[in-house]
C-alpha positions in Angstrom: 19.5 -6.7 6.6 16.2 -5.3 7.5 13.5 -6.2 5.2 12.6 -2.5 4.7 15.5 -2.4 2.9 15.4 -4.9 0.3 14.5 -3.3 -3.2 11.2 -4.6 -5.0 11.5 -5.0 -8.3 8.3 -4.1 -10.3 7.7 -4.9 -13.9 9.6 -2.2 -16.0 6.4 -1.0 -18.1 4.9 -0.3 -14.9 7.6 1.8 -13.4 8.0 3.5 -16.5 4.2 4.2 -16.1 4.4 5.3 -12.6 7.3 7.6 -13.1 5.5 9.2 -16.4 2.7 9.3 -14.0 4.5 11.2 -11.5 5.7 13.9 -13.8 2.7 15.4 -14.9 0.4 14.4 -11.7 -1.8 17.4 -11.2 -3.7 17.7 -8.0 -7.4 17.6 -8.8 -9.5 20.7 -6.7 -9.1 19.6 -3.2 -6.6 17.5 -3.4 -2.8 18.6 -2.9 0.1 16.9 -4.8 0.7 14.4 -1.9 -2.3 13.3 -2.1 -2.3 12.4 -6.0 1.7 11.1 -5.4 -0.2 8.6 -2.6 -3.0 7.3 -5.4 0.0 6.5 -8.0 2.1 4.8 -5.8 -1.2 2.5 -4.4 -2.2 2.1 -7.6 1.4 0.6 -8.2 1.0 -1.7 -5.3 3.5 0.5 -3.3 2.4 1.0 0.4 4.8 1.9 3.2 5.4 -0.7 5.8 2.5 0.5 8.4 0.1 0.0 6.0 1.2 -3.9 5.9 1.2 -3.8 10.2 -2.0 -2.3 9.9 -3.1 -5.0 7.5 -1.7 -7.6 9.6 -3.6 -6.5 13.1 -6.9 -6.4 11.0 -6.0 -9.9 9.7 -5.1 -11.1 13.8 -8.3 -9.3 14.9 -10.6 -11.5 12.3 -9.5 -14.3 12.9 -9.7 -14.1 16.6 -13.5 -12.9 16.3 -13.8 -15.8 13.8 -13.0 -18.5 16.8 -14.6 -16.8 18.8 -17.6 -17.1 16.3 -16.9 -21.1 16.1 -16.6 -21.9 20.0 -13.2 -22.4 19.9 -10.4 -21.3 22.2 
C-alpha cells in the first residue's frame, strides 16, 4: 500500500474544528476560497505530500552545505 494512502487520524476536537472551519471560511479581499481552504488545512498540520519532498530536499541541501561548512566529505 502506498503511504499516500494510509489515513491520518487527527484528534477529533480538531477535525471537528477544521470542518466547522471549512463551512463558514470566507475569503478575506484578495484572497479566493482556495486560498483560505489552504490556511485551514496548514493550520491543521495537513500538507499534501510535495510539500514533505520539498521539505526533505531543503533538509538534503543543509546538510550538505553544513559538511561542506565543517571540511568534511
Amino acid at each position: 500500500m502506498s503511504p499516500i494512502n494510509i489515513p491520518a487520524y487527527i484528534p477529533t476536537n480538531i477535525y471537528r474544528a477544521m470542518v466547522d472551519q471549512l463551512m463558514v471560511a470566507p475569503a478575506a479581499p484578495g484572497h479566493d476560497l482556495r486560498t483560505r481552504l489552504v490556511e485551514i488545512l496548514g493550520a491543521a498540520g495537513v500538507w499534501p505530500i510535495s510539500c514533505l519532498e520539498d521539505r526533505l530536499d531543503e533538509r538534503r541541501r543543509r546538510l550538505e552545505r553544513e559538511k561542506k561548512d565543517n571540511g568534511e566529505k
